[in-house]
N, CA, C and O of each residue as an XYZ file, in Angstrom:
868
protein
N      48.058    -45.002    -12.749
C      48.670    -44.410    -11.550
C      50.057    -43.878    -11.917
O      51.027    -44.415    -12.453
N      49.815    -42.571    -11.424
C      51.468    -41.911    -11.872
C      52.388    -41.893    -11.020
O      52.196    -42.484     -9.957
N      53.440    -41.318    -11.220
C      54.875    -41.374    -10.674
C      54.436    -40.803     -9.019
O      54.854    -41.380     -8.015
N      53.623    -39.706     -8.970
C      53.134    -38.788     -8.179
C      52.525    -39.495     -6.881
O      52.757    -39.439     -5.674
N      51.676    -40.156     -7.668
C      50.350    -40.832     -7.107
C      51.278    -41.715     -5.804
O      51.314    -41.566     -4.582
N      51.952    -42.651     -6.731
C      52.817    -43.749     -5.604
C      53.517    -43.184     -4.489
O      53.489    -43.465     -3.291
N      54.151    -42.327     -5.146
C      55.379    -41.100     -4.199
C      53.931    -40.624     -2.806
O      53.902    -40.586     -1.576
N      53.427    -40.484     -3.377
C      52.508    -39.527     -2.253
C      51.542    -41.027     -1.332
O      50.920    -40.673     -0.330
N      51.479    -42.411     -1.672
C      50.929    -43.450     -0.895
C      52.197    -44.050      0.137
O      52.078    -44.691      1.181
N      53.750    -43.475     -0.740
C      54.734    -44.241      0.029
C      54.722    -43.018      1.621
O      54.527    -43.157      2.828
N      55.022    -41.988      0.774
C      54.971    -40.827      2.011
C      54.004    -40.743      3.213
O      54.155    -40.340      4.367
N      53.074    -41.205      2.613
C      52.029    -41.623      3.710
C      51.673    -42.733      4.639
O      50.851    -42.852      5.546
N      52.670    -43.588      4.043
C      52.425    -45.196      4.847
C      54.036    -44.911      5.539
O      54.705    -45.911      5.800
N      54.480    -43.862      5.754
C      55.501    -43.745      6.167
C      55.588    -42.482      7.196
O      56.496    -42.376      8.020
N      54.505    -41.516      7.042
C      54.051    -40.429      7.926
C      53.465    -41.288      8.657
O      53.901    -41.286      9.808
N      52.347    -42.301      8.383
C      51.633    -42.787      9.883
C      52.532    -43.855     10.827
O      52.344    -44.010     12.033
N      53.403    -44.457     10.142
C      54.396    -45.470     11.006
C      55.289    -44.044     11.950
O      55.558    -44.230     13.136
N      55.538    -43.163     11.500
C      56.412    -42.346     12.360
C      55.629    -42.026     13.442
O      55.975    -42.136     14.618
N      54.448    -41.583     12.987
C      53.401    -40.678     13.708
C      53.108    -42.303     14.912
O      52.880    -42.200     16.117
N      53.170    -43.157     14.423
C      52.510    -43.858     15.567
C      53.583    -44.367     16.697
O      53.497    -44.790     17.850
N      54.675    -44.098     15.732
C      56.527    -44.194     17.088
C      56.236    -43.409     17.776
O      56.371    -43.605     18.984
N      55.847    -42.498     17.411
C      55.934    -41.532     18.423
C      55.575    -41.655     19.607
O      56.158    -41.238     20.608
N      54.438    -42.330     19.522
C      53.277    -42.189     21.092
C      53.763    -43.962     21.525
O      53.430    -44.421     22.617
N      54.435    -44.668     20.677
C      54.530    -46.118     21.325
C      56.447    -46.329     21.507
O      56.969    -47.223     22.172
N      57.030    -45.496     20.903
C      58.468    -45.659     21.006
C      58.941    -45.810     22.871
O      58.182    -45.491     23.786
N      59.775    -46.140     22.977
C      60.509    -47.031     24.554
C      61.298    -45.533     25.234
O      61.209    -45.238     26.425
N      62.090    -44.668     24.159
C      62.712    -43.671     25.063
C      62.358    -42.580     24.272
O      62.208    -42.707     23.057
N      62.194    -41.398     24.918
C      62.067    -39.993     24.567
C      62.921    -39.596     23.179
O      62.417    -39.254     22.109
N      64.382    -39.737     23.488
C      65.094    -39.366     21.949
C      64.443    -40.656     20.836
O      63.840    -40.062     19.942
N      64.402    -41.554     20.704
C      63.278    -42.239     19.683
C      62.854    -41.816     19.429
O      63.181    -41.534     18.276
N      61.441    -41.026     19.948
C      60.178    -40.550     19.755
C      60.489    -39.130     19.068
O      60.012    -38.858     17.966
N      61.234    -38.323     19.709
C      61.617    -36.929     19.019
C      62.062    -37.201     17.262
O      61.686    -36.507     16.318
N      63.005    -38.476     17.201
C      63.507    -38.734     15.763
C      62.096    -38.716     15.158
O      61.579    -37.735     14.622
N      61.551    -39.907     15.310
C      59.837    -40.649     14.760
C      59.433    -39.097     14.548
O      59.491    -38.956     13.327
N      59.116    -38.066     15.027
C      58.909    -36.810     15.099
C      59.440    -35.762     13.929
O      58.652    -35.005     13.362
N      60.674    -35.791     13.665
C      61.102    -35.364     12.943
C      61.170    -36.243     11.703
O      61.864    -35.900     10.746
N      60.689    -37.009     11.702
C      60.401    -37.703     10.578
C      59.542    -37.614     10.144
O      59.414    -37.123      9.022
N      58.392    -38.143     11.000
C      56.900    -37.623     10.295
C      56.729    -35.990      9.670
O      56.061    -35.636      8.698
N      57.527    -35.199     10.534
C      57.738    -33.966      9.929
C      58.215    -33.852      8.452
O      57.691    -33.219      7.536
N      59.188    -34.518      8.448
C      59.920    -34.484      6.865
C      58.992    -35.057      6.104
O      58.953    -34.623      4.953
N      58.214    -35.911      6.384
C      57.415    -36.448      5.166
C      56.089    -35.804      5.166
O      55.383    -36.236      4.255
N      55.455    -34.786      5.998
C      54.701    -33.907      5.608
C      54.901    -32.794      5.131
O      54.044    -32.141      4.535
N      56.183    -32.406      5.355
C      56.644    -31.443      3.886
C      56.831    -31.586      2.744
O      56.776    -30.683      1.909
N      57.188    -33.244      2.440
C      57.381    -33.377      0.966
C      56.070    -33.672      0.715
O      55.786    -33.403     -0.452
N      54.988    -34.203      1.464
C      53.490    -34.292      0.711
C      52.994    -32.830      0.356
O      52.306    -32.476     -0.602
N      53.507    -32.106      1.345
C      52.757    -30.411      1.061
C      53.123    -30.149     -0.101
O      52.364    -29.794     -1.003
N      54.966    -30.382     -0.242
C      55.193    -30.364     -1.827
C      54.564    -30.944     -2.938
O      54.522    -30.414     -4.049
N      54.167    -31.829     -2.700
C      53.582    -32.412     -3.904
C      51.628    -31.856     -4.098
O      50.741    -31.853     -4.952
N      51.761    -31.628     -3.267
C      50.441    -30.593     -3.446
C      50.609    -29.302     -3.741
O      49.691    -28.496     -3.589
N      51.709    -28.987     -4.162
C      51.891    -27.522     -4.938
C      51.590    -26.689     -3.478
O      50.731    -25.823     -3.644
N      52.097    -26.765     -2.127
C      52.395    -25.950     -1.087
C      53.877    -25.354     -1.029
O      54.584    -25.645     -0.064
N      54.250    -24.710     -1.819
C      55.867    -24.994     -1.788
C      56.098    -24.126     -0.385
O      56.452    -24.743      0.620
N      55.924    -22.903     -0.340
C      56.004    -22.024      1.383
C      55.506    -22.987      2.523
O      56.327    -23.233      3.408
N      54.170    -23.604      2.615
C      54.462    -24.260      3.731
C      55.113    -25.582      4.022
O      55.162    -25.957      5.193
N      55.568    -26.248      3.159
C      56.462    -27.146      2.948
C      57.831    -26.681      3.562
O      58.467    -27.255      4.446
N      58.167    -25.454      2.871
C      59.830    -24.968      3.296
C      59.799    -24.579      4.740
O      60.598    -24.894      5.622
N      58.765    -23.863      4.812
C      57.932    -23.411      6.569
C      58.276    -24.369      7.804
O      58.904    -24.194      8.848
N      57.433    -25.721      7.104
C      57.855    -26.773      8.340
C      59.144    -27.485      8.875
O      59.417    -27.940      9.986
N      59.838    -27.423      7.707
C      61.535    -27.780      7.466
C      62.384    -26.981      8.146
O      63.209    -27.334      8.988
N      62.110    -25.677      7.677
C      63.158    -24.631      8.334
C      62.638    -24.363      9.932
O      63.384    -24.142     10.886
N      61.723    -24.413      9.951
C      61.123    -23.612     11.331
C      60.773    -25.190     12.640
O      61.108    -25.281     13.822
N      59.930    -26.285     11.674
C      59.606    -26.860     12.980
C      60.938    -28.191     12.860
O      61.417    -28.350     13.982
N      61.396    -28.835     12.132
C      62.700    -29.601     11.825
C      63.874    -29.202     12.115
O      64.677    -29.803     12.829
N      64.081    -27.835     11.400
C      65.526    -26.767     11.900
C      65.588    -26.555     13.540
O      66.507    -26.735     14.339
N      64.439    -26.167     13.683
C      64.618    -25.553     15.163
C      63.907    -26.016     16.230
O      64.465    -26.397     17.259
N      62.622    -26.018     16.063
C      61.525    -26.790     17.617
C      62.320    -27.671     17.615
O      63.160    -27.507     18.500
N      62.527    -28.935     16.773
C      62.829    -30.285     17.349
C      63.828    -30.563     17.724
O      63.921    -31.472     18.549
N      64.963    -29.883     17.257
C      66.036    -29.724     17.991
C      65.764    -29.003     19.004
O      65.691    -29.712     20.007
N      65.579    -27.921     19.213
C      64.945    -27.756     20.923
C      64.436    -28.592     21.361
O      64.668    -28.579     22.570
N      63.556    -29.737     20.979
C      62.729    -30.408     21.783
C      64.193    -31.778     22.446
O      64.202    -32.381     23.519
N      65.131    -31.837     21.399
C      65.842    -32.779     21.762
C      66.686    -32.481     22.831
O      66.959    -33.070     23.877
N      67.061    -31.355     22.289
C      68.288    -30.605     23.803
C      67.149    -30.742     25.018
O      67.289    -31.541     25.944
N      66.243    -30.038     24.913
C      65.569    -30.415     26.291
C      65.472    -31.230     26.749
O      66.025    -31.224     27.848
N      64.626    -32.775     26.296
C      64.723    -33.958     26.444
C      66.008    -34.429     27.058
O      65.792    -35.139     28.040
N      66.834    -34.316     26.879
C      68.231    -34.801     26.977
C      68.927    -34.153     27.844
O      69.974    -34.663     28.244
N      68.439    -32.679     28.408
C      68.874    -31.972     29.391
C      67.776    -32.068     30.998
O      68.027    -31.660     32.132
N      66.601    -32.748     30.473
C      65.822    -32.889     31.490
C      65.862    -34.686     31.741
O      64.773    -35.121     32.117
N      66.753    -35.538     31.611
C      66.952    -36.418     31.857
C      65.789    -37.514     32.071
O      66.096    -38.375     32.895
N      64.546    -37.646     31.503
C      63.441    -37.926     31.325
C      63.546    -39.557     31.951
O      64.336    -40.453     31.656
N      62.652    -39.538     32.721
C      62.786    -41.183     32.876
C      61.325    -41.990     32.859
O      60.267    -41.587     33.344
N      61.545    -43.111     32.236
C      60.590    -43.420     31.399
C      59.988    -44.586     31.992
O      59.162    -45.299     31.421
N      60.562    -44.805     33.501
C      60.024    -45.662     34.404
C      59.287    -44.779     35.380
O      58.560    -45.441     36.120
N      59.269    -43.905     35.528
C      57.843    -43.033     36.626
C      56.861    -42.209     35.472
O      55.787    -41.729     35.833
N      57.265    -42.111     34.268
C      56.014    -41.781     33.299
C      55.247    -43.178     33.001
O      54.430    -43.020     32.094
N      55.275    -44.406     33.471
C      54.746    -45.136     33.209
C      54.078    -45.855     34.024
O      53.533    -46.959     34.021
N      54.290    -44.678     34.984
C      53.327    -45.616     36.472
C      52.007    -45.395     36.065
O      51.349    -46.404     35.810
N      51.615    -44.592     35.979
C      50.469    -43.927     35.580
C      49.407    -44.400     34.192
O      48.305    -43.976     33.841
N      50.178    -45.307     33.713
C      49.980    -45.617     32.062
C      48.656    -46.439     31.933
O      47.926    -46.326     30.949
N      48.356    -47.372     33.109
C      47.034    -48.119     33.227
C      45.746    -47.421     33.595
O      44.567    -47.723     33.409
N      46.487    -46.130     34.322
C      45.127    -45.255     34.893
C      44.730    -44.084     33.307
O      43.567    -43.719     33.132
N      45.032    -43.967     33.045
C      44.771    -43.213     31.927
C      45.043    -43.154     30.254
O      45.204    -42.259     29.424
N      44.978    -45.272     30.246
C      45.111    -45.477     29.020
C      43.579    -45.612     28.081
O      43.473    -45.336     26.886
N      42.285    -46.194     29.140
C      41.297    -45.759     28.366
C      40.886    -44.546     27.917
O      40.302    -44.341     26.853
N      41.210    -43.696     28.781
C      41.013    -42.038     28.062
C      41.578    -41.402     27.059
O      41.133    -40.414     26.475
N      43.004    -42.227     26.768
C      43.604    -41.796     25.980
C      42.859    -42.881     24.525
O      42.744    -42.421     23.389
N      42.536    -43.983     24.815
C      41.675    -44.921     23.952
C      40.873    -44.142     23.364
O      41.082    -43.760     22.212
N      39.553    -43.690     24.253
C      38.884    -43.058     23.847
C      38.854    -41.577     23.117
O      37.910    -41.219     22.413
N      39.883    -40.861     23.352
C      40.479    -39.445     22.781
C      40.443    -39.734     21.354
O      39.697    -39.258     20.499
N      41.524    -40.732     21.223
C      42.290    -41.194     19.808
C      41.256    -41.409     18.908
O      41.065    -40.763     17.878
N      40.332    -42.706     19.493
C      39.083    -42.988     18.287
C      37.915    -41.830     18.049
O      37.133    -41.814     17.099
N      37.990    -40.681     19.335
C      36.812    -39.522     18.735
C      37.432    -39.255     17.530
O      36.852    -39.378     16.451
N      39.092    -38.736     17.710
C      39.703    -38.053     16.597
C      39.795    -38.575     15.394
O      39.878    -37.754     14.481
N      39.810    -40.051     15.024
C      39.951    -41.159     14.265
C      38.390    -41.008     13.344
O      38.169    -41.335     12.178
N      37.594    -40.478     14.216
C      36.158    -40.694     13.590
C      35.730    -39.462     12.886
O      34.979    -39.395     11.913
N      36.481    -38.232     13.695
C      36.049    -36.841     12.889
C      36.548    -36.741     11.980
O      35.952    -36.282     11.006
N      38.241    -37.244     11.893
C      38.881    -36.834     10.876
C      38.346    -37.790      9.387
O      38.472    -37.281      8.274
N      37.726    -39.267      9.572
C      37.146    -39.954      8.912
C      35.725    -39.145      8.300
O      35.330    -39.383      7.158
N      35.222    -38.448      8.944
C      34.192    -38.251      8.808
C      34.810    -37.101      7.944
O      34.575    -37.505      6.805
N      35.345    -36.119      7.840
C      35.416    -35.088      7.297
C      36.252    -35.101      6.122
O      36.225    -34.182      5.304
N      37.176    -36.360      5.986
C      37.739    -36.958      4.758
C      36.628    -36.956      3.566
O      36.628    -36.482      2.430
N      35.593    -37.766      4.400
C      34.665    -38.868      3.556
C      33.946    -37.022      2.590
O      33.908    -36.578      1.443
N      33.580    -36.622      3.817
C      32.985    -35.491      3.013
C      33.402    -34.686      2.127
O      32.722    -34.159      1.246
N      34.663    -34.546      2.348
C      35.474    -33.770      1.556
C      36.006    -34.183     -0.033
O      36.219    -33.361     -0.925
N      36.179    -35.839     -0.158
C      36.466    -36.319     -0.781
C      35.528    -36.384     -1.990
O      35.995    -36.178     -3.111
N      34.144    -36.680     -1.810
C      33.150    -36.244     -3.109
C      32.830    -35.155     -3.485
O      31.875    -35.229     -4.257
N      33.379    -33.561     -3.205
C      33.313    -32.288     -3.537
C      34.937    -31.775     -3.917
O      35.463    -30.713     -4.251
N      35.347    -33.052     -3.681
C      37.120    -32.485     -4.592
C      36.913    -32.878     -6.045
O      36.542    -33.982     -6.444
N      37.324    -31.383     -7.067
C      37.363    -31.520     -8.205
C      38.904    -31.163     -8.922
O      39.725    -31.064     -8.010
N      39.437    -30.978    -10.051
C      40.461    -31.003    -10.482
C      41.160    -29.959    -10.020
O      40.294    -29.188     -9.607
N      42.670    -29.259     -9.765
C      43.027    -28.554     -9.306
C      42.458    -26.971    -10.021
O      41.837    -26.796    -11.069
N      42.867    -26.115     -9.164
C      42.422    -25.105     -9.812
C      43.553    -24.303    -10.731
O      44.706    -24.426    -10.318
N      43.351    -23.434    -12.021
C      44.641    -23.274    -12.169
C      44.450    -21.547    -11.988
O      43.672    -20.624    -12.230
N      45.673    -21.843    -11.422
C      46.098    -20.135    -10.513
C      46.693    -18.973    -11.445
O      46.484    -17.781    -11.219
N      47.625    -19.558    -12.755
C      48.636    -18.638    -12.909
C      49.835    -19.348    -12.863
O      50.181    -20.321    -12.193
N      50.408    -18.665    -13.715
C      52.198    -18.750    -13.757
C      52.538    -17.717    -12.618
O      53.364    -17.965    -11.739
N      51.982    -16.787    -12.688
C      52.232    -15.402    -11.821
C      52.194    -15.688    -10.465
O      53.070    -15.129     -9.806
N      51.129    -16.675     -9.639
C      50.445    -17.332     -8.639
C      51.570    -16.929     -7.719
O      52.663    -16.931     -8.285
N      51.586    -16.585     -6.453
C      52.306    -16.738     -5.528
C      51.375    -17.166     -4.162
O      50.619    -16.389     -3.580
N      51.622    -18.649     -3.780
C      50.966    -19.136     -2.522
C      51.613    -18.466     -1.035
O      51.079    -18.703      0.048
N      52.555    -17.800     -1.145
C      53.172    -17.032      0.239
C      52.200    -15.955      0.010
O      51.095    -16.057      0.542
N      52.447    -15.059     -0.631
C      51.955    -14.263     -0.761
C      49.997    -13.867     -0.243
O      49.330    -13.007      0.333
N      49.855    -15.136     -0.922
C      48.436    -15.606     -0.674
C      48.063    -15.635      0.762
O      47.401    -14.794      1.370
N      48.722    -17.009      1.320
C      48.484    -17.084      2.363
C      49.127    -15.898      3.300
O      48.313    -15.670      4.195
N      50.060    -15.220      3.405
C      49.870    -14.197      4.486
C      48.577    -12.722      4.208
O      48.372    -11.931      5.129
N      48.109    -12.632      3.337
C      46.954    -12.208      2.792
C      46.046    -12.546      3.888
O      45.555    -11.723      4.661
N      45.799    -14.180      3.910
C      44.294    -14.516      4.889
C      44.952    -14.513      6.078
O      44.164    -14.158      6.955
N      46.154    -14.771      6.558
C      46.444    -15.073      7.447
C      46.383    -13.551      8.537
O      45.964    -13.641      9.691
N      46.791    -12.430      8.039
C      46.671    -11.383      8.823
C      45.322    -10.094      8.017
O      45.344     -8.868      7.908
N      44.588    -10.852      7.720
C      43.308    -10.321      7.383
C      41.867    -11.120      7.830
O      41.167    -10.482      8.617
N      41.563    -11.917      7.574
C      40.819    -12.724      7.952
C      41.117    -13.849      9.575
O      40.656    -13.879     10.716
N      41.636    -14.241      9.172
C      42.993    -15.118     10.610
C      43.156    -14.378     11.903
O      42.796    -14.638     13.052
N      43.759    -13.453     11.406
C      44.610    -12.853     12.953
C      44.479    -12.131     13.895
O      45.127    -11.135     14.218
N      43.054    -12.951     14.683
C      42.955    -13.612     15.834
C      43.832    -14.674     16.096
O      44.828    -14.784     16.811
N      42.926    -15.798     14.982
C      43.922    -17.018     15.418
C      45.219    -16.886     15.332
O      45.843    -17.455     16.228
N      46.062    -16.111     14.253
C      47.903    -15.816     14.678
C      47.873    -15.680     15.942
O      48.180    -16.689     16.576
N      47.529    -14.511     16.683
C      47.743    -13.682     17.865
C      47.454    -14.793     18.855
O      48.256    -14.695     19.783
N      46.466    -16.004     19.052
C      46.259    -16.907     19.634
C      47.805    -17.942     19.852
O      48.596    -18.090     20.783
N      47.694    -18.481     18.515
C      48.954    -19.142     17.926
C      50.605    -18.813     18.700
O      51.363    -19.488     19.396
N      50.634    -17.544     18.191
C      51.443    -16.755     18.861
C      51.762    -16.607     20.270
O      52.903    -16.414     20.690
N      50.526    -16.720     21.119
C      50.684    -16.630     22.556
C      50.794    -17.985     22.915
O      51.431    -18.027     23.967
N      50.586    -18.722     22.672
C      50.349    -20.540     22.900
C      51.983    -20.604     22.510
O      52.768    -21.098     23.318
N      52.243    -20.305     21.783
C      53.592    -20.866     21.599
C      55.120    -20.137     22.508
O      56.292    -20.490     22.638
N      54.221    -18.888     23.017
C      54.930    -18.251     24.155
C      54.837    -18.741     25.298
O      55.840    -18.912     25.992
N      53.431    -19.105     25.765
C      53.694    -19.692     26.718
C      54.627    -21.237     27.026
O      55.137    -21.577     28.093
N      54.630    -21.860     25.926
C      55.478    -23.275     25.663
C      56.899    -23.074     25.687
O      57.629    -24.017     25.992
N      57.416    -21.840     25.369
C      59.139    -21.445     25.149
C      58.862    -21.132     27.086
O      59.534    -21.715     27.937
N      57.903    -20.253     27.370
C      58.115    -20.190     28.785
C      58.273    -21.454     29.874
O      59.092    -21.509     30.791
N      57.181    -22.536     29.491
C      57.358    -23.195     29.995
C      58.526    -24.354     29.918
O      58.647    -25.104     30.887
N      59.397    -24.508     28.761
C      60.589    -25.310     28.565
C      61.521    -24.562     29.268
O      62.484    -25.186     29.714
N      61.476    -23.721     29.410
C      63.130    -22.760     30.134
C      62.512    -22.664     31.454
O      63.390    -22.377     32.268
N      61.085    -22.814     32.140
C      60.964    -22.678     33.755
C      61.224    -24.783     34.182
O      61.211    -25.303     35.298
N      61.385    -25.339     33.082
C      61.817    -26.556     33.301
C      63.497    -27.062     33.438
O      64.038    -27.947     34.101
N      63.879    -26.298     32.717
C      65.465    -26.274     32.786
C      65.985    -25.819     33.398
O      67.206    -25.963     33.469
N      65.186    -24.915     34.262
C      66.054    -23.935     35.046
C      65.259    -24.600     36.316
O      65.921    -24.197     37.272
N      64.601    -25.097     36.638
C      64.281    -25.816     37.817
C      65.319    -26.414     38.762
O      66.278    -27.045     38.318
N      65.146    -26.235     39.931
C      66.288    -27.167     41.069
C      66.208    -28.460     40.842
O      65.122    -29.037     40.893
N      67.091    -28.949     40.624
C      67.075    -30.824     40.968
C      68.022    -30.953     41.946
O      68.982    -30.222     42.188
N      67.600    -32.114     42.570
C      68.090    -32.647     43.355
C      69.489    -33.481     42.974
O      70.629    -33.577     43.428
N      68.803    -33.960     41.997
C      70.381    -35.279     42.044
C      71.263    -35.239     41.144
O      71.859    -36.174     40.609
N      71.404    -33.351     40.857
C      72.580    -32.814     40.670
C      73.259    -31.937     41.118
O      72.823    -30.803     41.316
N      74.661    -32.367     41.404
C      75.630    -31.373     42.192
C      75.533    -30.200     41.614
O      75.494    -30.195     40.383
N      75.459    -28.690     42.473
C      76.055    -27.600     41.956
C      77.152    -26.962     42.756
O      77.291    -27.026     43.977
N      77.974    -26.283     41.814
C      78.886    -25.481     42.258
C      78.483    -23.989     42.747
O      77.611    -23.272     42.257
N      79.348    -23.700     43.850
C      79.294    -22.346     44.554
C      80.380    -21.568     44.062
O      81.451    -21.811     44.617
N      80.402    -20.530     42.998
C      82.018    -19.684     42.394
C      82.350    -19.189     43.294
O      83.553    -19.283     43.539
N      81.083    -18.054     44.692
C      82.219    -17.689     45.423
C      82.545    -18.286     46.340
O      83.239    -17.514     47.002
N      82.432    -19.975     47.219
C      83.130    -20.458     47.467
C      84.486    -21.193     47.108
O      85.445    -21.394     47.853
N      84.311    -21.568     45.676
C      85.143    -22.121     45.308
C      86.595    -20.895     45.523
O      87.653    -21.199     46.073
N      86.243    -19.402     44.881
C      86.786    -18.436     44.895
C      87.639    -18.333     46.496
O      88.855    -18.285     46.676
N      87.022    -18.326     47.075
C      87.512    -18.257     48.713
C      88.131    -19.239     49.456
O      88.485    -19.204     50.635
N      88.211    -20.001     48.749
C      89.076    -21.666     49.218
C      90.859    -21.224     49.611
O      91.508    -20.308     49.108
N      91.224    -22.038     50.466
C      92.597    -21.546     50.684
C      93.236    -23.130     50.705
O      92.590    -24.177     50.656
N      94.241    -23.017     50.765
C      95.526    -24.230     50.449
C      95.336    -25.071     51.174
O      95.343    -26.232     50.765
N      95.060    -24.718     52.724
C      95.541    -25.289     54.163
C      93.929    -26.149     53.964
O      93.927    -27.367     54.138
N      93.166    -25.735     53.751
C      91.602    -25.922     53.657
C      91.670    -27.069     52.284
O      90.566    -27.095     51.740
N      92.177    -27.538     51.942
C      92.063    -28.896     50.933
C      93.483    -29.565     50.656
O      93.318    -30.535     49.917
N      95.044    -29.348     51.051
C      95.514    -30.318     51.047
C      96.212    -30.325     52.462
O      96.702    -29.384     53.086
N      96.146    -31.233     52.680
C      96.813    -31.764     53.785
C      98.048    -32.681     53.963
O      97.774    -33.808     53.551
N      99.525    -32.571     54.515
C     100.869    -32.829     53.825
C     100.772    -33.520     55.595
O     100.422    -33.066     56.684
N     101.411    -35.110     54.981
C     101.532    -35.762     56.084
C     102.827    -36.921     55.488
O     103.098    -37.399     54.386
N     103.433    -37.043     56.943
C     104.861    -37.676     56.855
C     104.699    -39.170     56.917
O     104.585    -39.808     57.964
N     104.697    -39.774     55.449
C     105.026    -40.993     55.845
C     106.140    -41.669     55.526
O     106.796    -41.417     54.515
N     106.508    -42.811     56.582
C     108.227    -43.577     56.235
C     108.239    -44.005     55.380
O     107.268    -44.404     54.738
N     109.464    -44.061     55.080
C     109.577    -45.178     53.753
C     109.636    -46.721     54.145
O     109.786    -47.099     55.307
N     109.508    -47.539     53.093
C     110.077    -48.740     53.058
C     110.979    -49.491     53.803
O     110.775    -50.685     54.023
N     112.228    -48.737     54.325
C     113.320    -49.179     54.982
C     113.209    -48.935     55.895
O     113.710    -49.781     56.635
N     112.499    -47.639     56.708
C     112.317    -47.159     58.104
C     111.466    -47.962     58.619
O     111.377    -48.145     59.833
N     110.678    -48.584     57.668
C     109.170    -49.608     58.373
C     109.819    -50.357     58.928
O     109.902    -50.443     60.153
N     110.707    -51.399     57.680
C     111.360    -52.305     58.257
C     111.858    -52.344     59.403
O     111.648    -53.241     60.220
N     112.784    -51.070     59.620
C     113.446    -51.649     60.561
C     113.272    -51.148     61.867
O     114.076    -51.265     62.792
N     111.746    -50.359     61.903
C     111.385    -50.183     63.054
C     109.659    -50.232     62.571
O     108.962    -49.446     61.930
N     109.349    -51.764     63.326
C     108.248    -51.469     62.418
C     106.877    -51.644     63.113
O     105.855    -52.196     62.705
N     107.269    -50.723     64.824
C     106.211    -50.258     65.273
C     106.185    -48.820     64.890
O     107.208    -48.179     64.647
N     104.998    -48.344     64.847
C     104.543    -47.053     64.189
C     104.829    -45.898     65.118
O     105.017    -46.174     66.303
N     104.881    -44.754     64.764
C     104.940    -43.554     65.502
C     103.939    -43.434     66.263
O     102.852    -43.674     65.736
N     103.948    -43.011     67.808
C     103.099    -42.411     68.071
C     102.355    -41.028     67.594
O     102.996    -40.015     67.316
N     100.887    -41.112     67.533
C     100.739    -39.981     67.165
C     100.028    -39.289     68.363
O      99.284    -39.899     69.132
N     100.312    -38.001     68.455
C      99.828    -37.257     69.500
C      98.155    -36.702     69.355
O      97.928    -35.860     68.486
N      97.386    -37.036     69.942
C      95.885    -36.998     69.961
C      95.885    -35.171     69.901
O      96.849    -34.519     70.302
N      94.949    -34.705     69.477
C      94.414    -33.140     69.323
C      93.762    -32.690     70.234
O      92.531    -32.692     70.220
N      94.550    -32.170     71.296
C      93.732    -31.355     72.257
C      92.441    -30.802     71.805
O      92.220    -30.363     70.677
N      91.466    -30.876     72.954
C      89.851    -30.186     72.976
C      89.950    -29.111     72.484
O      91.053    -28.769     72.059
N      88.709    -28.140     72.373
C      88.793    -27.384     71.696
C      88.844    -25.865     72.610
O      89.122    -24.704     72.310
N      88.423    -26.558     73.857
C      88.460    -25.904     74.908
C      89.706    -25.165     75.966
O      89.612    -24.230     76.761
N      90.972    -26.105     75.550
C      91.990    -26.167     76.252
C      93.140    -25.472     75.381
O      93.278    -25.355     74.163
N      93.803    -25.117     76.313
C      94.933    -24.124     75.479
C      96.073    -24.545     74.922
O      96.760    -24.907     75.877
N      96.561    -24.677     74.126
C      97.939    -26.086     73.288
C      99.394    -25.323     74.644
O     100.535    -25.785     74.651
C-alpha cells in the first residue's frame, strides 16, 4: 500500500464524516462548514485521480463562491432550527427510506464497476483533461449543460426572492419619512427645577391641562 493509497482512505473516512454533519449537525452555519469540507476533500480525491480541472472547478467555483453564498444567506435569513424540526417525526421515515434506495444503487453500481476497472489508461504527456472534457460536455452533453444551467438559475432566483421577502420581526426604515421629520416633531424641551427650588418649595407646579381639540386657546 502506497503513500497514495492511504492519502485517498484518509480523505474518504473524512468526506463521509462531513457529508454525514451535514444532514445531523444542530445549526445551519455547522452544516454549511461540514459542507465545505466535504467539498475540499473531494477535490483533493479528484486530484489524486489525475482530475486536475475538476478538482480546481470545485474549489474555485463551489468553495470560493456557492458556499459562501450559501453562508451569507443562512445567516441573513435567520434560520431557526426549532420550527424546522417540528416536522422531523412526520417525514423521517421517508427520508429513511430515500437514503437506503440511494445507499443500495450506489452499492450496486460500485460493485459493478469495480470488476471491469483495469489499470489507468495512459493518455500522453500532451493529454489535456479540460480540454477533453469541454469537448463532451458541449457536444455530446449539452442538453444536460443547458438543463444544469437553468436549475441553477432558478436556485440564484430563488435565494434573492428569499432575501428580499417581508419579515415581520424586522424593523424597517422609511428615508422619506425620516427625510421629512422636523425638530418640534421629536424633541420636546421641558422646564424642570433644580435641586434647591424643590427644596424649598416642594409642592410642584401646577400644570395647566390642554384644551380639547375643539375649543379655541
Amino acid at each position: 500500500m502506497n503513500f497514495e493509497t492511504v492519502l485517498f482512505y484518509i480523505l474518504s473516512i473524512v468526506l463521509v464524516y462531513a457529508g454525514f454533519r451535514v444532514i445531523t449537525a444542530s445549526g445551519p452555519v455547522t452544516a454549511v462548514l461540514h459542507l465545505i469540507l466535504a467539498f475540499a476533500n473531494a477535490a483533493m480525491i479528484w486530484m489524486l485521480l489525475g482530475a486536475e480541472f475538476l478538482a480546481l472547478l470545485l474549489v474555485l467555483v463551489y468553495v470560493g463562491a456557492v458556499m459562501v453564498l450559501f453562508m451569507f444567506v443562512v445567516m441573513m435569513l435567520d434560520v431557526k432550527m426549532e420550527e424546522l424540526r417540528k416536522g422531523l417525526k412526520t417525514y423521517l421515515p421517508l427520508g429513511i427510506i430515500v437514503g437506503l434506495i440511494l445507499v443500495i444503487e450506489m452499492s450496486l453500481v460500485l460493485m459493478a464497476s469495480f470488476g471491469d476497472v483495469g489499470p489507468a489508461a495512459d493518455m500522453g504527456n500532451d493529454y489535456n483533461n479540460a480540454k477533453s472534457l469541454g469537448q463532451v460536455m458541449y457536444t455530446e452533453y449539452t442538453f444536460a449543460v443547458e438543463v444544469g444551467a437553468a436549475i441553477l438559475l432558478v436556485g440564484m432566483v430563488a435565494a434573492i426572492g428569499l432575501t428580499m421577502r417581508h419579515r415581520r420581526d424586522v424593523k424597517y426604515n422609511d428615508p422619506s419619512a425620516a427625510v421629512r421629520v422636523r425638530a418640534k416633531d421629536r424633541v420636546r424641551l421641558v422646564d424642570i427645577p433644580s435641586q434647591e427650588a424643590f427644596n424649598a418649595n416642594p409642592t410642584p407646579p401646577a400644570v395647566a391641562e390642554p384644551a380639547p381639540s375643539g375649543d379655541k386657546a
